[in-house]
N, C-alpha and C positions, 0 to 999 in steps of 0.2 A: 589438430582438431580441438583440442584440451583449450590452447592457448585463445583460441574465439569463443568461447563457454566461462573457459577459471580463468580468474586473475591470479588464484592459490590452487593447485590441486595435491593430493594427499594422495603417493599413487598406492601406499598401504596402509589402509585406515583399519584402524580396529577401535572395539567398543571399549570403552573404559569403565562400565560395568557390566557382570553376567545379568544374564536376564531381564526382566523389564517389558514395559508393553512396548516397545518398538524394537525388540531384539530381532537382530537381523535386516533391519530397515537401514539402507544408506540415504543420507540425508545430506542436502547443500544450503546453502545460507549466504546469502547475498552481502558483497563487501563492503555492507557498511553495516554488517550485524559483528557486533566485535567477539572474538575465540583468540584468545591467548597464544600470544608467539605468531599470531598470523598477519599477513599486511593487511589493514584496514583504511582503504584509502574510498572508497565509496567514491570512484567513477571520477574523481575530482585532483585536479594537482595541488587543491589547497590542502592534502593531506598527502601528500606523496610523501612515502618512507615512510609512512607513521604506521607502527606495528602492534595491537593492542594488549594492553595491559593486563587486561584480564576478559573473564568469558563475559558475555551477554547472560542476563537471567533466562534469557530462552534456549540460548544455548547451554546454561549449568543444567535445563531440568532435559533438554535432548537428549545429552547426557547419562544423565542420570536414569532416564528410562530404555537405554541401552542400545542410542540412535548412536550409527557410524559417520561421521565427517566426513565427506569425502572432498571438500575442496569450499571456496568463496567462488559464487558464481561473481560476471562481469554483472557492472549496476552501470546507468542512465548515472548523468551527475550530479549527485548525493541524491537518489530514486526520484529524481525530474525525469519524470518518462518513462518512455522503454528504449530510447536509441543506445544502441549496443547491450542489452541486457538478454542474461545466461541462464536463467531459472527456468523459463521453459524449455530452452531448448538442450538441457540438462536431465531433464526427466523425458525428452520428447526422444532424447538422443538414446536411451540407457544408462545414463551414469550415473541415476543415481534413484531412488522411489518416492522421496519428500521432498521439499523446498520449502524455505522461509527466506520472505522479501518483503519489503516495505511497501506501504500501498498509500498514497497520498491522495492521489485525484482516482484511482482506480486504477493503478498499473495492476497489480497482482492479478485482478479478476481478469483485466486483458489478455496478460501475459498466459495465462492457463487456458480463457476462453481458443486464444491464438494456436495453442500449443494442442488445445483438444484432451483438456483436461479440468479438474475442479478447483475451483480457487475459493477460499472460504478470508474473508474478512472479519473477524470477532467485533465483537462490541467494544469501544473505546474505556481504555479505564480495565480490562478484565484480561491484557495478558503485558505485561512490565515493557516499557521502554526502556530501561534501565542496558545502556550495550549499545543503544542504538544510534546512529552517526543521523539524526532527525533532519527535518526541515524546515515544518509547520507543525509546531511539538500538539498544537490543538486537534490536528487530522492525521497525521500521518501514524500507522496502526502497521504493527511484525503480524504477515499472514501467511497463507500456510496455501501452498498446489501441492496436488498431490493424485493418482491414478483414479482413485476410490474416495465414496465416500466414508465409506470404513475406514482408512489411510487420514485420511482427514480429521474425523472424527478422533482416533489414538490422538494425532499429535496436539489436539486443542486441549485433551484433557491432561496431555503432559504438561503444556506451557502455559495453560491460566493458571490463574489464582492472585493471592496478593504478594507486594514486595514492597517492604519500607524503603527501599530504595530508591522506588519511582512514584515522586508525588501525584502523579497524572491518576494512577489508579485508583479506582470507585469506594468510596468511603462505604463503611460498613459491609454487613456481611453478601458478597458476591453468589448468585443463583448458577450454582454449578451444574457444567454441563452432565455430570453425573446423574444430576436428578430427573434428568429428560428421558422418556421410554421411547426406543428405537420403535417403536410398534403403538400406533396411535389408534383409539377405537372412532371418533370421529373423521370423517375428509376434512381434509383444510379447504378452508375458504382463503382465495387470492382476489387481488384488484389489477386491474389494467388501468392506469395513469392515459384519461383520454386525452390530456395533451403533452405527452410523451411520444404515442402512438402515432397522432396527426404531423407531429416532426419530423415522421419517416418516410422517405422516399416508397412509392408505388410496390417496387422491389422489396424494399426492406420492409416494408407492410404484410406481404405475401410470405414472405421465410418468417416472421415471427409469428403469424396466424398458423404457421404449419408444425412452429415448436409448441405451441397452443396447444394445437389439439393432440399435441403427446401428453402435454400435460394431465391434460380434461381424462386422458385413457386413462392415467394412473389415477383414477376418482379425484383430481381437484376439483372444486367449483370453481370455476374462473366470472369475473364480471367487472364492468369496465368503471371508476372513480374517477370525480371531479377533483382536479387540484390545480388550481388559480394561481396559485404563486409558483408552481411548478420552475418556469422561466426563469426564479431570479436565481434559483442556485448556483448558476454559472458564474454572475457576478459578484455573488456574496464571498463563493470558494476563491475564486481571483484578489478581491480587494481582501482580505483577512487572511489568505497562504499569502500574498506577496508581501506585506506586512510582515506576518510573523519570520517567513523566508528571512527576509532583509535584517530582522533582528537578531536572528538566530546565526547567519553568520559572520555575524560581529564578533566570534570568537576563533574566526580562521586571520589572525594577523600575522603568519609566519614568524612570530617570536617562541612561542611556546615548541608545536610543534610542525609538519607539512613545510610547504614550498619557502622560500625565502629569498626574497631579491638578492640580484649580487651588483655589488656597483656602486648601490648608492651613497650619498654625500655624509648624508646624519640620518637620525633615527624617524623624523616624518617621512622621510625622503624614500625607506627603505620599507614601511608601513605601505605608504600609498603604492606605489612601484609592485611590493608582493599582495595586493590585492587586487591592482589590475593585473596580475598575469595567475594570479591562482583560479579565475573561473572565464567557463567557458560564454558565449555569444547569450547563448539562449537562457541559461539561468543569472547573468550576470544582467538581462534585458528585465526580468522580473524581478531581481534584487533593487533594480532603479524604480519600480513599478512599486514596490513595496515601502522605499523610501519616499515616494513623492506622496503617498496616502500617509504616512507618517508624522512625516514634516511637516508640505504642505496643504494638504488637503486631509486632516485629521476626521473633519466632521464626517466625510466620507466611510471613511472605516468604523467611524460609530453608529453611521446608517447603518453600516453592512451588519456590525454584530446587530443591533437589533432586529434586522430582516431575521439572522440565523436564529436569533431565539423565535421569532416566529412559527418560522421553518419546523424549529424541533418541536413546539406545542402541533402544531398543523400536524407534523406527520403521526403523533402519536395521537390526534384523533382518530386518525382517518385509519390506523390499525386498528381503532378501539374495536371497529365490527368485522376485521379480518387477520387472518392469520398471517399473511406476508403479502407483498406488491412483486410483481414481477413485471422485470426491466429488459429488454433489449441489453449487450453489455458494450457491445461493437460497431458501428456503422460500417457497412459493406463499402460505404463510396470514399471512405475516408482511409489513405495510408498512413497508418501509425508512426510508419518507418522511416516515413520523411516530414514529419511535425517538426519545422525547425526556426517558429513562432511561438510565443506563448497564446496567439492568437488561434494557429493552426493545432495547438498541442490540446489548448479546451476544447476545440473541435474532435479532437481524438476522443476524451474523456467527458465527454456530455453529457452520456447515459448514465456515468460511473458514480459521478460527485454527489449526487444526493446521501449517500451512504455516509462519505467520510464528515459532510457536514453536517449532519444530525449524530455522528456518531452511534449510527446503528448496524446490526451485524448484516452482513450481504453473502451470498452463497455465490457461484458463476457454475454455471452449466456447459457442460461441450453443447452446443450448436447453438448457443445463444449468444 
């Protein structure tokens, strides 16, 4: 059972400090968050045998607030996805109370929503990459499932803050979660995205009208926003992750470290050879996708960043006069488990993307 969950498991973990706000909490962390002495191969043969060097900053501070290891869950390859990935069903299973995994188009909120658990997404820039086996170093964000929002909460205030080590994070002084009061004297005001809403089947219109009015009980105000550009986020996250994807791993050549052809004649020979065989169909379909906006069709990709600047202006109006948006996280009609398209995969993750491309923080709710 371990061996369909861990790629590592650790069948006697212990903390490596007394005390701490997570004493007693066993915690797992997906393989491509790097922990010292551990395989870190993040789902991928372009890293097979590669063992990591040292911890992850999120792992030094898990650590350090007296979280127990108990293993690398299985990762989607290098977190494209969720096909065969161990985070939820790691916590869903007992083995373990936390998880931290990478969330690029929205796995993590899925993987928790699926699992029937909370999945919190931080703000980009506010908890270190630094450890992390990346993809699309501008979206891809270490987040945190977890039973509770209590459980949740400990772990973001153990692994934010700054680290010279990762230039990604937010220049000057970061708004700690510290400062937030668990107990707010006003209700929050939320939006409904109307054409978010109208993209939902009959069905899936009806089950989120009924997580609705859970909401509404806990005094939310709920009411429904215009957002016009809504639609492009699909294509914006596509053209600029496959992009960055494609650049990003231009540093898997099986010379350093991971898979390495055998056979071949001389050193092109053994370059091209260990990059066709170090990645799989479906991310190897978006590495081409992200070279072809690269190379040839560059203006494209400079559409696209401009739409995302749009995007981030757009959405921080449209919070100006509320306190959060609430999203659907899942489509009922859509199996996660067989996306084995980059076509079929954005279908999976449609609701999700708006988060990691504006780079703002998202929560996932069980029934949502």
């Amino acid at each position: 059972m371990h061996s369909q969950v861990f790629s590592y498991f650790d069948p006697s973990p212990r903390a490596t400090v007394d005390g701490g706000t997570l004493c007693g909490k066993r915690a797992t962390v997906q393989c491509g968050i790097s922990v010292r002495g551990w395989p870190t191969e993040a789902g991928s043969r372009s890293l097979s045998g590669f063992v990591a060097l040292e911890d992850a900053t999120v792992v030094e501070r898990l650590k350090s607030a007296g979280a127990m290891l108990v293993g690398n869950t299985r990762s989607s390859e290098l977190g494209f996805g969720l096909l065969g990935d161990g985070a939820g069903p790691a916590l869903k299973e007992g083995h373990a109370d936390l998880a931290l995994m990478t969330d690029t188009m929205g796995e993590a909120r899925v993987a928790a929503s699926s699992a029937g658990l909370f999945g919190f997404k931080p703000s980009y820039g506010h908890v270190s990459r630094f450890g992390l086996v990346g993809l699309v170093p501008s979206m891809d964000c270490c987040s945190i499932l977890g039973g509770s929002l209590r459980d949740i909460a400990a772990v973001f205030r153990a692994i934010e803050g700054s680290d010279d080590r990762d230039p990604s994070m937010a220049d000057g002084e970061m708004l700690s979660s510290g400062r937030y009061s668990e107990k707010e004297d006003a209700a929050p005001s939320a939006g409904i995205v109307t054409q978010c809403f109208e993209a939902l089947d009959p069905g899936e219109q009806e089950a989120f009208r009924t997580a609705l009015d859970r909401i509404r009980e806990g005094g939310v105000t709920v009411r429904e926003v215009q957002w016009e550009d809504f639609d492009l986020f699909r294509a914006t996250h596509n053209v600029i992750g496959s992009v960055e994807a494609s650049s990003s791993c231009g540093k898997f050549d099986g010379v350093r470290y991971g898979h390495c052809a055998s056979g071949a004649r001389n050193w092109n020979e053994m370059y091209l050879q260990s990059r066709a065989e170090s990645f799989g169909l479906l991310l190897k379909t978006y590495l081409f996708q992200g070279a072809y906006f690269q190379f040839e069709n560059y203006p494209a990709f400079e559409r696209a960043c401009r739409v995302r600047a749009r995007l981030v202006k757009e959405s921080r109006k449209l919070l100006g006069g509320l306190d959060l948006l609430i999203l659907p996280v899942r489509r009922a009609t859509v199996d996660i488990g067989r996306a084995e398209t980059v076509d079929r995969l954005y279908d999976s993750f449609s609701l999700t993307l708006p988060a990691n491309v504006t780079g703002q923080p998202a929560l996932s709710l069980p029934g949502f």
